[in-house]
Each structure stands twice: as C-alpha cells, then as structure tokens.
KEDREN-947823 format. One line per field, with one value per atom (N, C-alpha, C): y, z, x; residue in three letters; residue number from 1; atom name. Coordinates in pm, whole numbers, m for minus. Last residue first. Layout:
y <- c(Y:...)
z <- c(Z:...)
x <- c(X:...)
type <- c(ALA:...)
seq <- c(NUM:...)
atom <- c(CA:...)
% end
This chain:
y <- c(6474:6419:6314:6774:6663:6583:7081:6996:6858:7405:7266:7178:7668:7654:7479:7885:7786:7719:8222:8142:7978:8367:8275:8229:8620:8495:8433:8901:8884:8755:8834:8902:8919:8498:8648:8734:8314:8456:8552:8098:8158:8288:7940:8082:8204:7686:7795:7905:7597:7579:7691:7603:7667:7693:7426:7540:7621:7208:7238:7404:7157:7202:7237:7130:7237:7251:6862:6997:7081:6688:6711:6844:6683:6765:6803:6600:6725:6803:6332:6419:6607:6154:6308:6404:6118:6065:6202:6074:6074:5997:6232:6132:6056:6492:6476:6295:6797:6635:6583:6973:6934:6811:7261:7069:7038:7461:7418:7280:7653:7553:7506:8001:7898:7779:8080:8063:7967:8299:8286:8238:8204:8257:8220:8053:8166:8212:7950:8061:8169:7665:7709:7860:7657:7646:7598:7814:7750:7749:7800:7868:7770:7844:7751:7827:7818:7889:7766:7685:7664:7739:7579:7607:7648:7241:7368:7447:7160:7219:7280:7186:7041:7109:7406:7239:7136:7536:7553:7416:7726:7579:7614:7874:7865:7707:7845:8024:7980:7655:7628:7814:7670:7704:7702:7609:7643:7596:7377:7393:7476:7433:7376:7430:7267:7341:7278:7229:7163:7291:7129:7261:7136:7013:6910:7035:7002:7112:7019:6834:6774:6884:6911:6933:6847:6775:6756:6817:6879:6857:6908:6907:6927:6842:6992:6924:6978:7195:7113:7008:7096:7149:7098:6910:6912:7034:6696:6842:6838:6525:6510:6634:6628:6487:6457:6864:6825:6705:6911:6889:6829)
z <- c(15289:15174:15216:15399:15416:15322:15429:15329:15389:15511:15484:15435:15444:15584:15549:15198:15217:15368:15174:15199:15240:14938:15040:15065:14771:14761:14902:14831:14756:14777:14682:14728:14716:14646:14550:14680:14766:14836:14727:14691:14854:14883:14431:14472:14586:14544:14433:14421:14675:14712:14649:14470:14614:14677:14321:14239:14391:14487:14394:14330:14513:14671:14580:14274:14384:14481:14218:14097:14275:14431:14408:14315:14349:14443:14480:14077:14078:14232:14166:14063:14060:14331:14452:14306:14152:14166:14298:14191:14085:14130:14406:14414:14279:14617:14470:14480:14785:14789:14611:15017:14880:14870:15229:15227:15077:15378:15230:15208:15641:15583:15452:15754:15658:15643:16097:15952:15893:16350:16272:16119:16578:16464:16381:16835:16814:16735:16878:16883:16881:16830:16991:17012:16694:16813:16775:16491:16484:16627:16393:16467:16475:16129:16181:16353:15878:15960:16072:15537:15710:15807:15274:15288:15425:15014:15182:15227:14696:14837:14882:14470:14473:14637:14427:14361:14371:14739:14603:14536:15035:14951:14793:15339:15223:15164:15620:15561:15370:15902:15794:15700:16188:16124:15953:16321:16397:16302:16386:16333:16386:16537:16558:16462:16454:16362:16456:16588:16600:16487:16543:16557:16518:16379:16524:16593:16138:16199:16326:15998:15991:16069:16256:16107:16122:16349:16383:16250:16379:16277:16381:16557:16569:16472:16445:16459:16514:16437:16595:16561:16095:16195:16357:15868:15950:16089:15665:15752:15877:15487:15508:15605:15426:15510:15553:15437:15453:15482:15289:15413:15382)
x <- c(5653:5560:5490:5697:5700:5623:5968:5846:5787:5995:6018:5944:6021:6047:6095:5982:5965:6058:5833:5999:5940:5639:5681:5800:5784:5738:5760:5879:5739:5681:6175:6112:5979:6314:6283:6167:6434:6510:6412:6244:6246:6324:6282:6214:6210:6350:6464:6414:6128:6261:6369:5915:5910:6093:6021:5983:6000:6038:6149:6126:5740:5818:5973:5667:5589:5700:5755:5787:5734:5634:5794:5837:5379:5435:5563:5373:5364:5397:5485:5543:5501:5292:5382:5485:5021:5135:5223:4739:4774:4925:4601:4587:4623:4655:4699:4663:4729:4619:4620:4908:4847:4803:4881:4875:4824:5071:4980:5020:5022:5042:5020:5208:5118:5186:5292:5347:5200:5405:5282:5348:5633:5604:5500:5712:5595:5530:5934:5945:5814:5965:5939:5922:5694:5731:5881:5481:5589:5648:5107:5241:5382:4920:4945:5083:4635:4724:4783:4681:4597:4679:4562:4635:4572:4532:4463:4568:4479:4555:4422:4361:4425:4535:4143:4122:4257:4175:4156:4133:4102:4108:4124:4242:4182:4228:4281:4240:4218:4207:4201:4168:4374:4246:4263:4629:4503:4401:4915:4769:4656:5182:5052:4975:5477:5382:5290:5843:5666:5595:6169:6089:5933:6349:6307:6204:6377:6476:6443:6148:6292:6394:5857:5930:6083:5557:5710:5748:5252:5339:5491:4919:5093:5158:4615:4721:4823:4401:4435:4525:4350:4308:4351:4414:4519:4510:4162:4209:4341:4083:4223:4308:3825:3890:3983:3668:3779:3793:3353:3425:3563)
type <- c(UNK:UNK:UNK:UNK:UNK:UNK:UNK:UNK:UNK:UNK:UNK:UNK:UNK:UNK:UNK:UNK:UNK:UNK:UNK:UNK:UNK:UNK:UNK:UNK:UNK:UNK:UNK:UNK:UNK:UNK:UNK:UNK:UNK:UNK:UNK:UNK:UNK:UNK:UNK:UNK:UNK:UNK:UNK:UNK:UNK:UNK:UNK:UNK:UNK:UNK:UNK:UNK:UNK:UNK:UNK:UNK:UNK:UNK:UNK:UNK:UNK:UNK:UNK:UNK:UNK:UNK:UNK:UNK:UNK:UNK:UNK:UNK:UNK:UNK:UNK:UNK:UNK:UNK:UNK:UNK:UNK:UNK:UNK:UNK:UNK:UNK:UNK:UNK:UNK:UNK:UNK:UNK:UNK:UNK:UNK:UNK:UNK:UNK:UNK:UNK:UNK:UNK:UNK:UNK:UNK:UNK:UNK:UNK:UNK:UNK:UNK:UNK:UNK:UNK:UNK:UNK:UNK:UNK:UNK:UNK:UNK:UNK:UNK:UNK:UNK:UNK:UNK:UNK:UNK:UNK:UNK:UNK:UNK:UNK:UNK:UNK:UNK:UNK:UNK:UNK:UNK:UNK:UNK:UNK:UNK:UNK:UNK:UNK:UNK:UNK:UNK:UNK:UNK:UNK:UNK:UNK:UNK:UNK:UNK:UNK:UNK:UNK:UNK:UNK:UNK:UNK:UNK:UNK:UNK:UNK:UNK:UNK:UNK:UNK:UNK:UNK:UNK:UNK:UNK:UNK:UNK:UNK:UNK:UNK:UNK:UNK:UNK:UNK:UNK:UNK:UNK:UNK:UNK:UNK:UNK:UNK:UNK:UNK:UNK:UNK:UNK:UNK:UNK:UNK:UNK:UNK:UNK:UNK:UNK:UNK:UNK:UNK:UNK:UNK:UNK:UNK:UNK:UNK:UNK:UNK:UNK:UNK:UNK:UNK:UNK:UNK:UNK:UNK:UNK:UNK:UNK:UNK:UNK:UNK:UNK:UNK:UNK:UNK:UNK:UNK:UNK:UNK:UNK:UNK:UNK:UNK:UNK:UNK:UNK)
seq <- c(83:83:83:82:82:82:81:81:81:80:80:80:79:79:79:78:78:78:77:77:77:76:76:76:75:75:75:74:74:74:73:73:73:72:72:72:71:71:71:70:70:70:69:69:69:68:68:68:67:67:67:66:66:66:65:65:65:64:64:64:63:63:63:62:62:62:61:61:61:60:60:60:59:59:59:58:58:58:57:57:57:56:56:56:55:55:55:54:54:54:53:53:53:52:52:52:51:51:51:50:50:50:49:49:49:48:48:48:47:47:47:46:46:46:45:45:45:44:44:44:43:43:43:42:42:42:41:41:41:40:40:40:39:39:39:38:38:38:37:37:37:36:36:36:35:35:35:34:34:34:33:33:33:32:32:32:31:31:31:30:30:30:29:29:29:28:28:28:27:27:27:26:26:26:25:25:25:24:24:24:23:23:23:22:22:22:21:21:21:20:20:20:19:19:19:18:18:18:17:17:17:16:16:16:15:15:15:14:14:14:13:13:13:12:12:12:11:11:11:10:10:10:9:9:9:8:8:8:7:7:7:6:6:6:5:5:5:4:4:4:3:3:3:2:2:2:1:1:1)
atom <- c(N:CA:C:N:CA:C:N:CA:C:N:CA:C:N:CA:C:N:CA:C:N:CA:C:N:CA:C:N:CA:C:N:CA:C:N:CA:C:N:CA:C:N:CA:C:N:CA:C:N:CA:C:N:CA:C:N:CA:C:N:CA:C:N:CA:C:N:CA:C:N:CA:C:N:CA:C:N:CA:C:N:CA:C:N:CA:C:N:CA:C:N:CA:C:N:CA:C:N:CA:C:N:CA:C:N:CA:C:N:CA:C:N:CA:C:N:CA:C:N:CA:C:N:CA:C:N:CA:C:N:CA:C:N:CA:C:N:CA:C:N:CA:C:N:CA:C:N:CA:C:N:CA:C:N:CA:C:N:CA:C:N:CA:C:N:CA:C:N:CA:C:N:CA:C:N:CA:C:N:CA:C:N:CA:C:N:CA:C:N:CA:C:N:CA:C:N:CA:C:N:CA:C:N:CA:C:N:CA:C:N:CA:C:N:CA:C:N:CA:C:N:CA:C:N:CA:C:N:CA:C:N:CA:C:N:CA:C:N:CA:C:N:CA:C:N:CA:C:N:CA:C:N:CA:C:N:CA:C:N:CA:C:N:CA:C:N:CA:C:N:CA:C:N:CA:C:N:CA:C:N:CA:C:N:CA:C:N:CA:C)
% end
C-alpha cells in the first residue's frame, strides 16, 4: 500500500496552473507514477512522485536529466518539479 499516495489530490504547480490526481498507472522501486489532469485546460498529464529516503541528490540529478531532455523526441516533456 502506498503511503505516500497522491490519489484525489490537487497539486498547485509554480506556473499557478492545478494537477488533479486521478489514479495511480504504475510503481517501481523508488517512484509512482499517476495519472493526473492539468487545469485550467484539461490536459491529460503524468505524475512521478519519487520517494527516496537517503538524500533529494538523486532527485535533483532526475529532474536535471528530465529538464535537458524535454525537446528530444520520444521523451516526456517535463512540465515542473516540486521537491
């Protein structure tokens, strides 16, 4: 079970745009990743919540790697981050 589930949430992003949370679409050994919609427009986007109980070093590499990747074709576009 999730503990840290972000199901039926609303997430404020730094644009001032909302993320509702629907449903959780997968897990692996250190993220969730969770459907979600973007308001005000509608747009169906993923969440990926990472859980790291070490240090935010590897989440800082993740969202940097994500960040400089976004125009290759193929790859998620990264929308924003919160830590």
């Amino acid at each position: 079970n999730n503990t840290h589930s972000l199901v039926n949430k609303s997430i404020a992003l730094s644009s001032g745009n909302k993320l509702q949370v629907s449903n959780l679409i997968a897990e692996g050994g250190f993220s969730f990743v969770y459907s979600a919609t973007l308001s005000p427009n509608g747009t169906p986007v993923a969440v990926k919540q990472i859980i790291t109980f070490d240090s935010t070093k590897a989440v800082d590499s993740e969202i940097s790697i994500m960040r400089h990747l976004s125009h290759v074709p193929g790859v998620v576009s990264l929308l924003d981050s919160i830590v």
